[in-house]
DOKOLMAR-466324 format. One line per 10 residues: their letters; for each residue z, x, y of N, C-alpha, C, O. Coordinates in steps of 0.2 Angstrom, whole numbers, plus 5000, padded with zeros to 4 digits. Last residue first. Layout:
! residues N
a) Z X Y Z X Y Z X Y Z X Y | ... .
! end
This chain:
! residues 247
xxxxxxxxxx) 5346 5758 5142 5344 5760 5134 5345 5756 5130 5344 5758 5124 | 5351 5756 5152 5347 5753 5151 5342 5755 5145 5336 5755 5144 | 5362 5761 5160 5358 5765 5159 5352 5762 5157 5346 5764 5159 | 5374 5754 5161 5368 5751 5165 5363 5755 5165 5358 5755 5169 | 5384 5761 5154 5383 5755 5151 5375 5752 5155 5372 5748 5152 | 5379 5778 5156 5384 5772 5157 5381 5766 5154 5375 5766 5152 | 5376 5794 5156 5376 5788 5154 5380 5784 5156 5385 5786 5157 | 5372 5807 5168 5377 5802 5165 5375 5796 5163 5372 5792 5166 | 5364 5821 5169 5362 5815 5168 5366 5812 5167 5366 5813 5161 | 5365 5834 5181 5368 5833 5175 5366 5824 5177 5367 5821 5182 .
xxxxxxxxxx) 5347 5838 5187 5355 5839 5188 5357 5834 5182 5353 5831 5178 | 5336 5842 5186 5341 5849 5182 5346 5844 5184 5352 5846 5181 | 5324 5833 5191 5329 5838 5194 5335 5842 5193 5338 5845 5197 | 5317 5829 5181 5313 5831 5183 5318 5833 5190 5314 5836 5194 | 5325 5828 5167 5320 5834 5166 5316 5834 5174 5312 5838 5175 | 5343 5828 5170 5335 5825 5172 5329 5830 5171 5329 5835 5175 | 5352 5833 5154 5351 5835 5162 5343 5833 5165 5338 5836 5163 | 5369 5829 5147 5360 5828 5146 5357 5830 5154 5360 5829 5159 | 5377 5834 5135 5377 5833 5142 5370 5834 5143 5366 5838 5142 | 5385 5824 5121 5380 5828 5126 5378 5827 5131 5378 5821 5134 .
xxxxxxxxxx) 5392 5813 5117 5394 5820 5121 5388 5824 5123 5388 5828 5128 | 5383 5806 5109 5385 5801 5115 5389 5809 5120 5387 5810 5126 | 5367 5813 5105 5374 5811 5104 5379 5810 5111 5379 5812 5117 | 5350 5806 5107 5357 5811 5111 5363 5809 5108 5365 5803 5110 | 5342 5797 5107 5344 5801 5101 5348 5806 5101 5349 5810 5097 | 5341 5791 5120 5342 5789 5115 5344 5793 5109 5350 5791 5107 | 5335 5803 5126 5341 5802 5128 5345 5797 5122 5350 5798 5120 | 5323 5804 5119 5325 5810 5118 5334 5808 5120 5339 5809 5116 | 5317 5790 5126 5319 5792 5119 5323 5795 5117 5327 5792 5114 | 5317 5794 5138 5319 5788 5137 5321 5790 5130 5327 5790 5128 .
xxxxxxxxxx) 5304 5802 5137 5313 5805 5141 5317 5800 5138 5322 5802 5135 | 5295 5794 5133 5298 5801 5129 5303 5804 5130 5307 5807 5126 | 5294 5786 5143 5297 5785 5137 5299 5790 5133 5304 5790 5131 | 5302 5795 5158 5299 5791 5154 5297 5792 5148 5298 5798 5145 | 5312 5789 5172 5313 5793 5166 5304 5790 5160 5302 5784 5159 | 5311 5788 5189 5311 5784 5180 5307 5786 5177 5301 5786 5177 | 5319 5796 5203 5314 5795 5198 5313 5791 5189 5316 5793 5184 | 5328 5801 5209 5325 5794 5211 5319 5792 5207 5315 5786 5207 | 5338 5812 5209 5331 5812 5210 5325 5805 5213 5320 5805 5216 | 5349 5804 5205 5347 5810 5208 5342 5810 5212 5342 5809 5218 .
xxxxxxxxxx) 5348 5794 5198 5348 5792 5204 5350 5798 5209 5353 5798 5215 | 5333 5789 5185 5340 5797 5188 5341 5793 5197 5337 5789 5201 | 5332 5774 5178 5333 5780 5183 5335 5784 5186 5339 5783 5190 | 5336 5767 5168 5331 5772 5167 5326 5776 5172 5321 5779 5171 | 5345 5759 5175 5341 5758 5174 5334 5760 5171 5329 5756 5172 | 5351 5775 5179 5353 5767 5179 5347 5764 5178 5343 5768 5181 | 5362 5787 5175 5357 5785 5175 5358 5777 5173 5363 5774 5170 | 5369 5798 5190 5371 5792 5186 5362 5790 5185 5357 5790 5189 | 5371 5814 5192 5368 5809 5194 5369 5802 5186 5370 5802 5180 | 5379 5830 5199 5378 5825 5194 5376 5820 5196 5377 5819 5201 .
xxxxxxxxxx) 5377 5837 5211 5376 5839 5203 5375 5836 5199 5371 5837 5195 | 5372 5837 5227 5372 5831 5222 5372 5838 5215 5368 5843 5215 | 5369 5847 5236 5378 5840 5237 5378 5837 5232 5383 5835 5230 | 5358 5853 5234 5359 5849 5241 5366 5845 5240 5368 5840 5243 | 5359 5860 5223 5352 5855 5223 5356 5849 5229 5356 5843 5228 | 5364 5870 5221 5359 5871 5221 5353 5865 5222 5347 5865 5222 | 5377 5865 5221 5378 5869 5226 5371 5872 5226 5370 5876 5231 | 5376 5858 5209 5378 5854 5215 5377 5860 5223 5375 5859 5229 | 5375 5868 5201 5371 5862 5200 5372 5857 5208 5368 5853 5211 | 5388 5872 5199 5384 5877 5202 5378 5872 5203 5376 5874 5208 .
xxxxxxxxxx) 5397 5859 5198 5398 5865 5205 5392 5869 5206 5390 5871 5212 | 5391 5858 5184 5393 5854 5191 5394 5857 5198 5390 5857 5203 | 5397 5869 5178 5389 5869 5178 5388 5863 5186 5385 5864 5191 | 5411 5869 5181 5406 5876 5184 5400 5874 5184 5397 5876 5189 | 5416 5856 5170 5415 5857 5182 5411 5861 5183 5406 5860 5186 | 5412 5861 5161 5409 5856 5163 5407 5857 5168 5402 5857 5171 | 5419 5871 5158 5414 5871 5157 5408 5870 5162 5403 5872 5165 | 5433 5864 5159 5431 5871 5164 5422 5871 5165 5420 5871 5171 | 5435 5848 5160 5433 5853 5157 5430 5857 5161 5425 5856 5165 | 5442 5839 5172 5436 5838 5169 5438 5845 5166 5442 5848 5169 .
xxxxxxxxxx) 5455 5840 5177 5455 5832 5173 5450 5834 5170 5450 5832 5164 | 5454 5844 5190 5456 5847 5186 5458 5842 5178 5463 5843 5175 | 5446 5834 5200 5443 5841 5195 5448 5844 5189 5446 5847 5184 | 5456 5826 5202 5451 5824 5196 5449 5828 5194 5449 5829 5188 | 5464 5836 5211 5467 5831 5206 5463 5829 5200 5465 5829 5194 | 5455 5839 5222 5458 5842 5216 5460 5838 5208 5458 5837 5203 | 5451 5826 5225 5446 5829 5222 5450 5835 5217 5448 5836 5211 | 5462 5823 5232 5460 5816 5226 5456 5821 5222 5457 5820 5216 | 5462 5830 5242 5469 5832 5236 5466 5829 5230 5468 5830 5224 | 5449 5828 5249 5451 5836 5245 5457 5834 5240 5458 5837 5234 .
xxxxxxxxxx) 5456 5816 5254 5448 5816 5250 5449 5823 5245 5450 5824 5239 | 5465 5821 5261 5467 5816 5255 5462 5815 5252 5462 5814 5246 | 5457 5828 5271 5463 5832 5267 5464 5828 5261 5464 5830 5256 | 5448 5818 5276 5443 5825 5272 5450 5828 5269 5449 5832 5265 | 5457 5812 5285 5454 5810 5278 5452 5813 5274 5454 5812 5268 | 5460 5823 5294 5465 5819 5289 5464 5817 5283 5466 5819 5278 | 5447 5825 5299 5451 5830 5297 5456 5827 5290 5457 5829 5284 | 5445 5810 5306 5440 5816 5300 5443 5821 5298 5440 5822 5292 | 5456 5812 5317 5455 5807 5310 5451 5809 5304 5454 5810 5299 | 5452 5826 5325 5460 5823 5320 5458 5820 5313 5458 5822 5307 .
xxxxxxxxxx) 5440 5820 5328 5440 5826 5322 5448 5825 5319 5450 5825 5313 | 5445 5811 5336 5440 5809 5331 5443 5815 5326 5446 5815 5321 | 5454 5820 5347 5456 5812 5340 5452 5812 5337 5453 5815 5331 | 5443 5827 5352 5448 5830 5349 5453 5825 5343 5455 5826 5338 | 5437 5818 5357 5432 5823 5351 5438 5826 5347 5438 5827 5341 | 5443 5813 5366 5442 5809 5362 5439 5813 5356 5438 5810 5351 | 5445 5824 5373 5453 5821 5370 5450 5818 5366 5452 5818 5360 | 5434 5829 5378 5439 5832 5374 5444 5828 5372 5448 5831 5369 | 5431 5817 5390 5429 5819 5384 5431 5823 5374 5430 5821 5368 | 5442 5820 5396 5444 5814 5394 5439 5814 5386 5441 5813 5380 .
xxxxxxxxxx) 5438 5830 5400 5445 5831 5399 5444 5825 5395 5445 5827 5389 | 5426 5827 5407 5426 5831 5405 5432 5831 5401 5430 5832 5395 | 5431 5819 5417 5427 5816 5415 5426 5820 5409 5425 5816 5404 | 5440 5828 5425 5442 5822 5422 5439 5821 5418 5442 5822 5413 | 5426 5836 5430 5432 5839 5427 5437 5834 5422 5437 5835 5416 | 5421 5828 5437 5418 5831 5432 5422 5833 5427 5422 5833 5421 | 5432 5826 5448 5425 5820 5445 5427 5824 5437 5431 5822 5433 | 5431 5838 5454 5437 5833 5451 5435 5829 5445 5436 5829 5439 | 5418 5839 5457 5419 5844 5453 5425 5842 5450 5425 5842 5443 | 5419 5831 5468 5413 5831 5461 5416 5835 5454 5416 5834 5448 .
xxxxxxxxxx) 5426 5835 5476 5426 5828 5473 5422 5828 5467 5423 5824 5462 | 5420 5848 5482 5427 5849 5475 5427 5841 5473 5430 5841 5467 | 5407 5844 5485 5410 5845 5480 5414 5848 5477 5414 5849 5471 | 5416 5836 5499 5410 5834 5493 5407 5837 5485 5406 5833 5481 | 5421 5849 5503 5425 5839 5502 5418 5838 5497 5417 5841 5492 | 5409 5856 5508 5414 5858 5501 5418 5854 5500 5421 5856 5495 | 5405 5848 5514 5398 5847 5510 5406 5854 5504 5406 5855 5498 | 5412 5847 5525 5410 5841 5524 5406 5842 5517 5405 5837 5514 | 5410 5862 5529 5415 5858 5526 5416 5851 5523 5420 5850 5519 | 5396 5862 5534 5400 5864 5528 5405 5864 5525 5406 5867 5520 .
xxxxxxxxxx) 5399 5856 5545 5393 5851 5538 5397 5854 5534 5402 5851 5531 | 5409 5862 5551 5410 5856 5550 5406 5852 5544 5407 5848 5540 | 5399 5875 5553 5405 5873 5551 5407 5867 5549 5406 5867 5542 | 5390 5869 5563 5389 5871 5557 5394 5872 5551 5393 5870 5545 | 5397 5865 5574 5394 5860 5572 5394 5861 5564 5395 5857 5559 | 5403 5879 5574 5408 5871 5576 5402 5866 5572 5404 5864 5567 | 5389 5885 5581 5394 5886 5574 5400 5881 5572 5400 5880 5566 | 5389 5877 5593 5383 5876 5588 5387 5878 5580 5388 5875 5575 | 5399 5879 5601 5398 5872 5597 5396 5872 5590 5397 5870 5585 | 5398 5893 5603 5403 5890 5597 5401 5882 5597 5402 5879 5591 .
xxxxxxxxxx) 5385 5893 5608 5383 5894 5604 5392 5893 5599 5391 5891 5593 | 5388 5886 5621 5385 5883 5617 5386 5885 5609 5387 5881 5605 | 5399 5897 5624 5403 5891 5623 5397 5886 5620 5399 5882 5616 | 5388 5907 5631 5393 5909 5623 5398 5902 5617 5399 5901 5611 | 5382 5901 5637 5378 5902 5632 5383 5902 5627 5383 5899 5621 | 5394 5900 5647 5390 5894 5647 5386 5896 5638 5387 5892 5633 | 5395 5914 5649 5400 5910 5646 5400 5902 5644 5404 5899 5641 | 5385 5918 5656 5385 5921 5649 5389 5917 5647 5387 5915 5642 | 5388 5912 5667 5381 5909 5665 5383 5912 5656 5382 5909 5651 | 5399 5917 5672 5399 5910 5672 5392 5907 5667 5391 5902 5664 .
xxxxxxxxxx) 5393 5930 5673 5399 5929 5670 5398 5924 5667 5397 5924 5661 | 5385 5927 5684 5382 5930 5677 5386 5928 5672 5384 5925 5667 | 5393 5925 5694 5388 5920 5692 5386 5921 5685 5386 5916 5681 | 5400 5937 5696 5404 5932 5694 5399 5925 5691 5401 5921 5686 | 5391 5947 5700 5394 5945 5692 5398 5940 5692 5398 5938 5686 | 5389 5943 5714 5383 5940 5706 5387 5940 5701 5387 5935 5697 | 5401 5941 5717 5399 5938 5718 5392 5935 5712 5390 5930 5709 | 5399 5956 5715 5406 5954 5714 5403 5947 5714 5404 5946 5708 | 5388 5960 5725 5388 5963 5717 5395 5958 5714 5392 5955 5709 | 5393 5956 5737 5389 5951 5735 5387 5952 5727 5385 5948 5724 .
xxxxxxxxxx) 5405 5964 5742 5407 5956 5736 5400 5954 5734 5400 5951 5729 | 5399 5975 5740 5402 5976 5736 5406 5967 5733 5407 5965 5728 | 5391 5974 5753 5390 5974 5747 5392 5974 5739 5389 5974 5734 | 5402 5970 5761 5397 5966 5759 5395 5967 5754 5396 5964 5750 | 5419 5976 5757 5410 5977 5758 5407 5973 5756 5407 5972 5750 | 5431 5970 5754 5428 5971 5761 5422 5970 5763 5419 5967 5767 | 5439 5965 5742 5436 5967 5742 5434 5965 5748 5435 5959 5750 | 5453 5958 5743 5455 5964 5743 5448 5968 5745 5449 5974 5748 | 5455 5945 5744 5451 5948 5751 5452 5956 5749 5452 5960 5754 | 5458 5937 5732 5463 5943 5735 5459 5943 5742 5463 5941 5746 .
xxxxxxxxxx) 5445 5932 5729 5450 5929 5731 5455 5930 5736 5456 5927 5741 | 5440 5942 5721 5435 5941 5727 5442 5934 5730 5439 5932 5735 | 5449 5944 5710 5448 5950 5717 5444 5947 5721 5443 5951 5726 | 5449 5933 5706 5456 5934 5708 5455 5939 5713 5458 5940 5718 | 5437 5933 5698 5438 5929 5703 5444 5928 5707 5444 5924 5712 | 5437 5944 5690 5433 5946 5696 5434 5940 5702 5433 5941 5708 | 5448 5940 5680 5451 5944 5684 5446 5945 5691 5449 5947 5697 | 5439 5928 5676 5444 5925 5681 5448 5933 5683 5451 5932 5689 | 5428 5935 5671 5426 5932 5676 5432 5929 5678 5431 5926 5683 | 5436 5941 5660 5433 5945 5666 5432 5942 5672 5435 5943 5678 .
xxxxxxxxxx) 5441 5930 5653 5446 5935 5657 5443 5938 5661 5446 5939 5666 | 5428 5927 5649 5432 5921 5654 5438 5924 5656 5440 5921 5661 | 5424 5935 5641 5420 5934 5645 5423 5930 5651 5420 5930 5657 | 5433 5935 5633 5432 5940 5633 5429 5939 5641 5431 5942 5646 | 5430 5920 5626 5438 5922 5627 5439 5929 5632 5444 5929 5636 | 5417 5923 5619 5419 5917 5626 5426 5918 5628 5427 5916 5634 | 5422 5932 5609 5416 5933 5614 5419 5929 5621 5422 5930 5626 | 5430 5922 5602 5434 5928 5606 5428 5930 5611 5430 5930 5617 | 5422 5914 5597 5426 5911 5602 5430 5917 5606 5432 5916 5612 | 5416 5921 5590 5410 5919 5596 5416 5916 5600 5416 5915 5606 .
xxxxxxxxxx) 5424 5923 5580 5420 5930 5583 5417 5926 5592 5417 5928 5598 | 5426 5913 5576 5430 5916 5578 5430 5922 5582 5434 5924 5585 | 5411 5907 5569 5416 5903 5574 5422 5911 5578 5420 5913 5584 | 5412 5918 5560 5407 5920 5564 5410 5915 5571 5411 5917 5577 | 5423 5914 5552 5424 5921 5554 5417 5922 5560 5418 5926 5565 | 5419 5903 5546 5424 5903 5552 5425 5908 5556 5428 5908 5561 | 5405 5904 5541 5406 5903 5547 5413 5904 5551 5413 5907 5556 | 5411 5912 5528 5407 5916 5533 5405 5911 5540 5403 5915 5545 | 5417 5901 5524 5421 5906 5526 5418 5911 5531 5420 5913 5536 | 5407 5893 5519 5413 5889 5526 5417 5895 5527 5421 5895 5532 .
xxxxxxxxxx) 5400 5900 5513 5398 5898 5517 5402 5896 5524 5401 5897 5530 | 5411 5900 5501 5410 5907 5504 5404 5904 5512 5404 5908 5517 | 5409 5887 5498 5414 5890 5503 5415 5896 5506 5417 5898 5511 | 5396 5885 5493 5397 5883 5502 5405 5886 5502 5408 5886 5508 | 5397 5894 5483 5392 5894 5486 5394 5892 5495 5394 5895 5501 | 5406 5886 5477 5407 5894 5478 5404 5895 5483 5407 5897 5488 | 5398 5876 5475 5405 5874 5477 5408 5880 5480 5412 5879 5485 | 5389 5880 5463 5388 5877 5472 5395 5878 5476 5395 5881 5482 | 5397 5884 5455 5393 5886 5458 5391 5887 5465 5390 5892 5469 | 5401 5870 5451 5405 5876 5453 5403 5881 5456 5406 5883 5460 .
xxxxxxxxxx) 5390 5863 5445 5392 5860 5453 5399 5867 5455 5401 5868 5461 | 5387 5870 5436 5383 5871 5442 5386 5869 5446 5387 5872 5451 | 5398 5867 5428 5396 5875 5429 5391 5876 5434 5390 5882 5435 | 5397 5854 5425 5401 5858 5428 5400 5865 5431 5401 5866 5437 | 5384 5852 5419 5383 5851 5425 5391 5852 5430 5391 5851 5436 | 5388 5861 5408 5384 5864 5410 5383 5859 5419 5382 5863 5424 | 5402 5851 5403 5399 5859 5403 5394 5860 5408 5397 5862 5414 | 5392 5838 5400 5398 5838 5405 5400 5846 5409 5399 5847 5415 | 5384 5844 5389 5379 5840 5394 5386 5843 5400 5386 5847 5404 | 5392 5846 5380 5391 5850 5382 5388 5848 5389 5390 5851 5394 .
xxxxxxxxxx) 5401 5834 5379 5405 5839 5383 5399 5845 5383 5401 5849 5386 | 5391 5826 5374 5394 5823 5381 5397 5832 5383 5394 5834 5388 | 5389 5830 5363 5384 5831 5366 5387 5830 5374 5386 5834 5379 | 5403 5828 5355 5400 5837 5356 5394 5836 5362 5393 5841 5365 | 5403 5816 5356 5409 5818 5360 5405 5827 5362 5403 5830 5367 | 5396 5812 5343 5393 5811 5349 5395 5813 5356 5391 5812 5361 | 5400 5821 5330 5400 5818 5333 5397 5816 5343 5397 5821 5347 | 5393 5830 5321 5389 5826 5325 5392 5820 5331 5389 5816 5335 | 5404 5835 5313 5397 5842 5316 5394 5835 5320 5390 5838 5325 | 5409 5824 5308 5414 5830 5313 5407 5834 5316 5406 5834 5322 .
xxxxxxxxxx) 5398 5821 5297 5400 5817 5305 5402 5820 5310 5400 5821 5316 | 5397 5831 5291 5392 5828 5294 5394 5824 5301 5394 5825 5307 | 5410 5830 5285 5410 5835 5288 5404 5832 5291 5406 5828 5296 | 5410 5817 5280 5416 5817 5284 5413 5822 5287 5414 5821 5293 | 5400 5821 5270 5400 5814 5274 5405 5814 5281 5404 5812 5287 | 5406 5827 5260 5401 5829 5264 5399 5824 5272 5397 5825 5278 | 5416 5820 5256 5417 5826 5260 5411 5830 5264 5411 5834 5269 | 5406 5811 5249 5413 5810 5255 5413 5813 5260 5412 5812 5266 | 5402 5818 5240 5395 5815 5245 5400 5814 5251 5398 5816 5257 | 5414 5821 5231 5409 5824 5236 5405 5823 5242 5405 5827 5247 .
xxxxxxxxxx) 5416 5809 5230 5422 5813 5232 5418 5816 5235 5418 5816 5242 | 5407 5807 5220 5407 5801 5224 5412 5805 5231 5410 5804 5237 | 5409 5816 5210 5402 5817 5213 5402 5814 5222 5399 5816 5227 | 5419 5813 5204 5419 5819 5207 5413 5818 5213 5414 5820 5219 | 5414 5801 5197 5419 5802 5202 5419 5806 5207 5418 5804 5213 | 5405 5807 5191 5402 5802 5195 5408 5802 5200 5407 5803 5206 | 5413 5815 5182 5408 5820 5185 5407 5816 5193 5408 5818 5199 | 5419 5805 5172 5424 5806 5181 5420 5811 5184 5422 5813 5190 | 5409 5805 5165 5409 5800 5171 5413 5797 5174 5414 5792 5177 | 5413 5814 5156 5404 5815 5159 5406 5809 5164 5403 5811 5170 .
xxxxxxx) 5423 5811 5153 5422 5818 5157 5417 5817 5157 5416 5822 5161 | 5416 5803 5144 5424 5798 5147 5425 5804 5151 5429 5802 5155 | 5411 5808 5132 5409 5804 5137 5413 5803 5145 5411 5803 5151 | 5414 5824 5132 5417 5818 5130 5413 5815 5134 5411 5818 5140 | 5403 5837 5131 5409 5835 5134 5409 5827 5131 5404 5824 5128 | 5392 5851 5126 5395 5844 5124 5401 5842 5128 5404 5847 5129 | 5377 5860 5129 5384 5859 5131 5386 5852 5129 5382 5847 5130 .
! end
């Protein structure tokens, strides 16, 4: 294949446009914003969890609270209707006030148990209300913390996006400058050897490859007509001459 000089190294142009683009996208995929929000993510999603966890807990207390308070509510109407009838003198028989007189004691005593045991639920209630205040604070937290994360991932990539569009228009523009030929081998040569098609030789180095050319290669290139498209014998990709080539 032959192409003009002067189109063998706007390839380097194209090339540089390339690495660019490559360059911009590498970053958007790395930005450091993605590791925050997943990390943020995942200890969101536990602390919600939890958070379900103790209110369905603070739920299933108050309902057990509420139960135990009507119990004690239940037992303190009995023992004040039995103590209005041992009051009244309505009751006569010895035997009949001293039954009246124990229930009334039992009463007082069940009502005593029933009123510890709403403390004790009272008391348990209360942690776990203290402990769902404590993670929806977290979960606020996180959530914020989390938001703020996205917005910054979200501007970055804005900006990487913007440049990657002017970087693409720059590239159309030159590509269409190079010879159909030429670009295709470029392009498939680029897309077969990691980003790089074309390489600049510099000092009788492929700056593709990294490697220096030798004398025999060095010659062959000498005795190349200045349009020929020459390619690194030891990585295919297209070889550019230029003045620093060192021939």
């Amino acid at each position: 294949m032959n192409a003009a000089p002067a189109d063998q190294i706007r390839l380097l142009d194209l090339q540089a446009l390339d690495v660019r683009l490559q360059q911009l996208a590498h970053k958007r995929r790395s930005l450091p914003e993605h590791a925050e929000i997943e990390s943020l993510t995942k200890d969101l999603a536990q602390l919600r969890d939890l958070l379900v966890a103790a209110q369905t807990e603070e739920s299933d207390t108050a309902r057990e609270q509420t139960k135990a308070e009507q119990d004690v509510d239940q037992v303190r109407q009995r023992a004040t209707r039995d103590q209005q009838r041992l009051d009244s003198g309505a009751v006569t028989s010895p035997k009949d006030l001293e039954n009246l007189q124990r229930e009334i004691a039992s009463l007082a005593k069940r009502q005593g148990d029933l009123e510890d045991i709403v403390l004790e639920v009272m008391e348990r209630r209360e942690s776990v209300q203290e402990r769902v205040a404590e993670l929806t604070g977290r979960v606020s937290s996180v959530e914020a913390k989390a938001g703020d994360a996205v917005a910054r991932r979200d501007s970055a990539q804005r900006e990487l996006d913007e440049e990657a569009a002017g970087v693409t228009k720059e590239r159309a523009g030159l590509a269409g400058s190079v010879p159909a030929d030429l670009l295709k081998l470029y392009d498939k040569l680029r897309e077969q050897q990691g980003g790089i098609g074309a390489a600049r030789l510099f000092q009788r180095r492929c700056e593709g490859c990294r490697l220096e050319l030798n004398i025999t290669e060095i010659n062959d290139v000498r005795k190349a007509a200045p349009d020929a498209v020459l390619r690194c014998e030891n990585c295919r990709r297209i070889l550019v001459r230029t003045s620093e080539s060192g021939l």
